[in-house]
C-alpha atoms as one frame of an Amber mdcrd trajectory, in Angstrom:
protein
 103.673  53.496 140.929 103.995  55.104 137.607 103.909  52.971 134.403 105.948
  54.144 131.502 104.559  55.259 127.881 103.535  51.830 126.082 102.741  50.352
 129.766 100.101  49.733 131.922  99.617  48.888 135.795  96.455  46.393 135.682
  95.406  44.769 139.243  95.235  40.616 139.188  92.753  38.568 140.715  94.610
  37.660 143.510  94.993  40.954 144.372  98.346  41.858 143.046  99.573  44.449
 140.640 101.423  43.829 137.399 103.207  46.029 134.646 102.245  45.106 131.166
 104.263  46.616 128.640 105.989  45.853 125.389 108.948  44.037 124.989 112.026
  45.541 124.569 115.572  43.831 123.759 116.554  44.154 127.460 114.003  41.448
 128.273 115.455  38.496 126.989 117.443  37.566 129.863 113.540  37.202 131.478
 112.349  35.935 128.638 114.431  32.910 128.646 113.549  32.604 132.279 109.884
  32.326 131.750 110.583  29.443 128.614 112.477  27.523 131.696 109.876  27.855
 133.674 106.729  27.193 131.820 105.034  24.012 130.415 106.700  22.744 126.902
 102.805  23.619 125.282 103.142  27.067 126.735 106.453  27.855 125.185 104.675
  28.851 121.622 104.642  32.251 122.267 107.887  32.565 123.310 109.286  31.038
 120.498 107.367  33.081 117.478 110.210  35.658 118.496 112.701  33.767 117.171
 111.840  32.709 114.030 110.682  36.742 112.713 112.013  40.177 112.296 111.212
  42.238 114.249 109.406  44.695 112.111 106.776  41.529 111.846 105.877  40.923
 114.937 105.198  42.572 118.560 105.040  41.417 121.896 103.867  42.146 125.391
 105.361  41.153 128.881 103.863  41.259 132.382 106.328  41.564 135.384 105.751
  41.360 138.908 107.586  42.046 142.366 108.684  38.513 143.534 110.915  38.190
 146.442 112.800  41.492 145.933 112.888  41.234 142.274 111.082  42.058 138.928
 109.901  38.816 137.335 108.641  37.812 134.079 105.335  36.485 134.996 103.518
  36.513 131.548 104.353  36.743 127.694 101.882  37.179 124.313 102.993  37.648
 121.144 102.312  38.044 117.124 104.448  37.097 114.412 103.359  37.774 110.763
 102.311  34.557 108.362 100.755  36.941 105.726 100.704  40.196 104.789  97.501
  40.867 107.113  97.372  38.070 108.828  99.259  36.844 112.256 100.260  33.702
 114.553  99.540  34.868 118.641 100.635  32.917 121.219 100.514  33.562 125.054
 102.225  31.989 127.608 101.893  32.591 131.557 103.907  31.306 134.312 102.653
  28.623 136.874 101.966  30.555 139.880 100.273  33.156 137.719  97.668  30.737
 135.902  93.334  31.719 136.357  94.228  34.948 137.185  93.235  36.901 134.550
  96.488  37.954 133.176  96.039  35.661 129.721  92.915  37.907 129.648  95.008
  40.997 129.766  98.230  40.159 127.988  95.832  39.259 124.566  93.619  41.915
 125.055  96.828  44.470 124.209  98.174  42.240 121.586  94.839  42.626 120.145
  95.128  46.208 120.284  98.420  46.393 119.267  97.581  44.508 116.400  94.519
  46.587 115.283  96.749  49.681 115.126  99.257  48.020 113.602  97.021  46.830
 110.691  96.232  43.227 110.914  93.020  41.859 109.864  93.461  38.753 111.074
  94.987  36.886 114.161  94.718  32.698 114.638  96.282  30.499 117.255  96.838
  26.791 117.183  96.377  25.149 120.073  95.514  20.918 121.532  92.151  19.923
 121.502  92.764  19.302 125.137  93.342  22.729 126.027  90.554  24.027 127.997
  92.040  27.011 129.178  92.585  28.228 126.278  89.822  27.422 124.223  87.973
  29.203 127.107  90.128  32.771 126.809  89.589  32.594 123.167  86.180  31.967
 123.049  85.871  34.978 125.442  88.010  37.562 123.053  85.578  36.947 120.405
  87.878  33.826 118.952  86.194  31.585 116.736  87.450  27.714 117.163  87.620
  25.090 114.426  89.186  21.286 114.117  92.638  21.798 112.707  91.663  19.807
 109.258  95.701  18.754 109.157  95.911  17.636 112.523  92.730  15.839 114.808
  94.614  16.606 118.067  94.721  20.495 117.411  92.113  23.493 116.891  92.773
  26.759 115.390  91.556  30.306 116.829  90.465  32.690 114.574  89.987  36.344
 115.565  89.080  38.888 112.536  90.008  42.591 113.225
């Protein structure tokens, strides 16, 4: 299978291939699909779409053959909060959780956001969140108490 320009085939850890690629404005009927589907905490990065143009942020997806049909299986995304500075967010369905797609689907974002000349990327995220913490912390991340808010952290990646 041949991935597009702006795409990439990357094998899972289950076994099974996905396309990663950018988002385009054809994927918002499975974008809304994935925000149905995923945890209310994972919806973040769905929602930074919404509230930017588009010239001020970017976005990657990650689809996969599912009974006969291209899913959404995976989402990350910027949106601008500064001039050089940006708010990511990923978000990965159920099924597709440990993986290693989080990995992948920030690891372009990060890319994309180098060439597009950030300096700066951060995430918020719940103390609680393991997971995450963990993928962050393994992209180079750095992690601090959210001094507004005791029950959150913030993820700080300089470019």
């Amino acid at each position: 299978m041949n991935a597009p320009e702006n795409s990439w085939i990357d094998i899972l850890g289950n076994g099974r291939p996905v396309l990663i690629r950018y988002v385009t404005q054809a994927d918002q009927v499975r974008e809304y699909a994935l925000v149905r589907h995923s945890a209310p905490e994972s919806r973040h990065a769905l929602l930074l779409r919404q509230q930017h143009a588009p010239h001020q942020t970017q976005a990657c997806i990650a689809l996969a053959h599912e009974n006969g049909r291209l899913i959404e299986i995976g989402a990350s995304r910027y949106a601008a909060t500064g001039k050089y500075q940006c708010e990511c967010a990923v978000t990965i369905a159920s099924g597709w959780k440990r993986l290693g797609l989080g990995t992948l689907l920030l690891e372009y974002l990060i890319d994309a956001a180098r060439a597009n000349g950030v300096h700066h990327l951060y995430s918020v995220s719940t103390s609680s969140n393991a997971p995450f913490r963990e993928l962050a912390r393994c992209l180079g991340f750095e992690t601090h108490d959210d001094p507004f808010d005791p029950h959150k952290v913030i993820h700080r990646l300089y470019l």
